[in-house]
C-alpha positions in Angstrom: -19.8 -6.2 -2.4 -19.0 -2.6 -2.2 -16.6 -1.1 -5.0 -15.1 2.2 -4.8 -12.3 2.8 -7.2 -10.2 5.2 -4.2 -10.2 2.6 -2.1 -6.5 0.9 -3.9 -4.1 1.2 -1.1 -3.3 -2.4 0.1 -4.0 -2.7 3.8 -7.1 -3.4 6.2 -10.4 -1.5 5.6 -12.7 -2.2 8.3 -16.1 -0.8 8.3 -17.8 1.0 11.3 -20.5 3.0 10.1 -23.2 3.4 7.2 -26.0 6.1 7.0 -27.2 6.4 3.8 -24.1 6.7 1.0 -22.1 7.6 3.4 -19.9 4.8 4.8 -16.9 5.3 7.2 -14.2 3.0 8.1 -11.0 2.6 9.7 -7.6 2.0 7.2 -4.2 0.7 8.3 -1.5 -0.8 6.6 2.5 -1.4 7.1 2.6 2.2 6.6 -0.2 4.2 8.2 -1.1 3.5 11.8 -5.2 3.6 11.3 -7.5 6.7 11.1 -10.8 7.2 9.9 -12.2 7.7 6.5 -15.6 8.3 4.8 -16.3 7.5 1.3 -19.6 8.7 -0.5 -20.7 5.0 -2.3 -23.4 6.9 -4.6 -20.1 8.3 -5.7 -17.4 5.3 -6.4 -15.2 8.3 -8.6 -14.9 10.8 -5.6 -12.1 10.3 -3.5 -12.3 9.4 0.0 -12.4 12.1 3.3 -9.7 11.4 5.8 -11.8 12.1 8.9 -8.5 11.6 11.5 -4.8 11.7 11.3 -2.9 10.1 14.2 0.6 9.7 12.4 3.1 12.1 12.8 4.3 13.6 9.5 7.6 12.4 9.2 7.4 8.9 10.5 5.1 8.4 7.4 7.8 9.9 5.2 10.4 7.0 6.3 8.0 4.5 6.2 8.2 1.9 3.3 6.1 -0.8 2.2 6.7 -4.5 2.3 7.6 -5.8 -1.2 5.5 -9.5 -2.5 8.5 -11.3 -3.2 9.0 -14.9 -4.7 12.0 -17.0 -3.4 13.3 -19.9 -5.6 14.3 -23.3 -3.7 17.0 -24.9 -5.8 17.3 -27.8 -4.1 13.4 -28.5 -3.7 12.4 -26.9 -7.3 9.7 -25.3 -5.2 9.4 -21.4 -4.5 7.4 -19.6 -1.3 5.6 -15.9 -1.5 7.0 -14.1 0.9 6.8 -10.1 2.4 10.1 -7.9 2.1 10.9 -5.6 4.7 13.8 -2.5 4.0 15.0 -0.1 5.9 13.5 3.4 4.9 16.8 4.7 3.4 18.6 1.7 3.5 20.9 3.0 5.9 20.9 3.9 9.7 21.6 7.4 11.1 25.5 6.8 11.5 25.3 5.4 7.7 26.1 1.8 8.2 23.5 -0.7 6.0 21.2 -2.1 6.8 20.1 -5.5 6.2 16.3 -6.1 4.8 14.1 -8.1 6.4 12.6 -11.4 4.9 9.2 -12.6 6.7 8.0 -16.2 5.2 5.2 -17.1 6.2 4.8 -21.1 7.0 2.2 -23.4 5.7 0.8 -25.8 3.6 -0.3 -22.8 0.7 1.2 -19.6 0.2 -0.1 -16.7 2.4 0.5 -13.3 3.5 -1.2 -10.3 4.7 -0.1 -7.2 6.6 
């Protein structure tokens, strides 16, 4: 297993390349599209190198991302993990609210991912 203590954000690090300590891999999450990084693994301190950056600006400023959330069955006495989804500001561009998102996902265990 490869630890490297920069490497927190939650989202979906693939791997491409390794030449020597040098490893680079693809990152996306609910808030970044995907770009490339390179990490030094000799080095598990020294934050990564963004190698690409495909997302405009300020579409990552309004961006927000999904909240782990719980939700309580009362009448089963059961609960289900499920991913919250809000609008950036809460609010859309002639200032009505909007309402947040609530994505369960089904099954016989709890699961989730982005």
């Amino acid at each position: 297993a490869i630890t490297v203590a920069s490497l927190k954000a939650k989202g979906c690090y693939v791997p491409l390349a390794l030449h020597g300590d040098s490893l680079v891999y693809h990152f996306r999450s609910p808030t970044e599209w995907g770009d490339l990084w390179c990490c030094d693994l000799s080095r598990p301190d020294k934050k990564p190198v963004q190698l690409t950056a495909t997302m405009p600006r300020l579409l990552k400023k309004r961006l927000r991302s999904p909240e782990e959330v719980v939700v309580q069955n009362p009448e089963s006495g059961g609960s289900f993990h499920a991913l919250l989804l809000r609008p950036p500001d809460g609010a859309t561009e002639d200032g009505s609210l909007c309402q947040p998102v609530v994505w369960a996902h089904g099954g016989p265990a709890s699961h989730y991912s982005f």
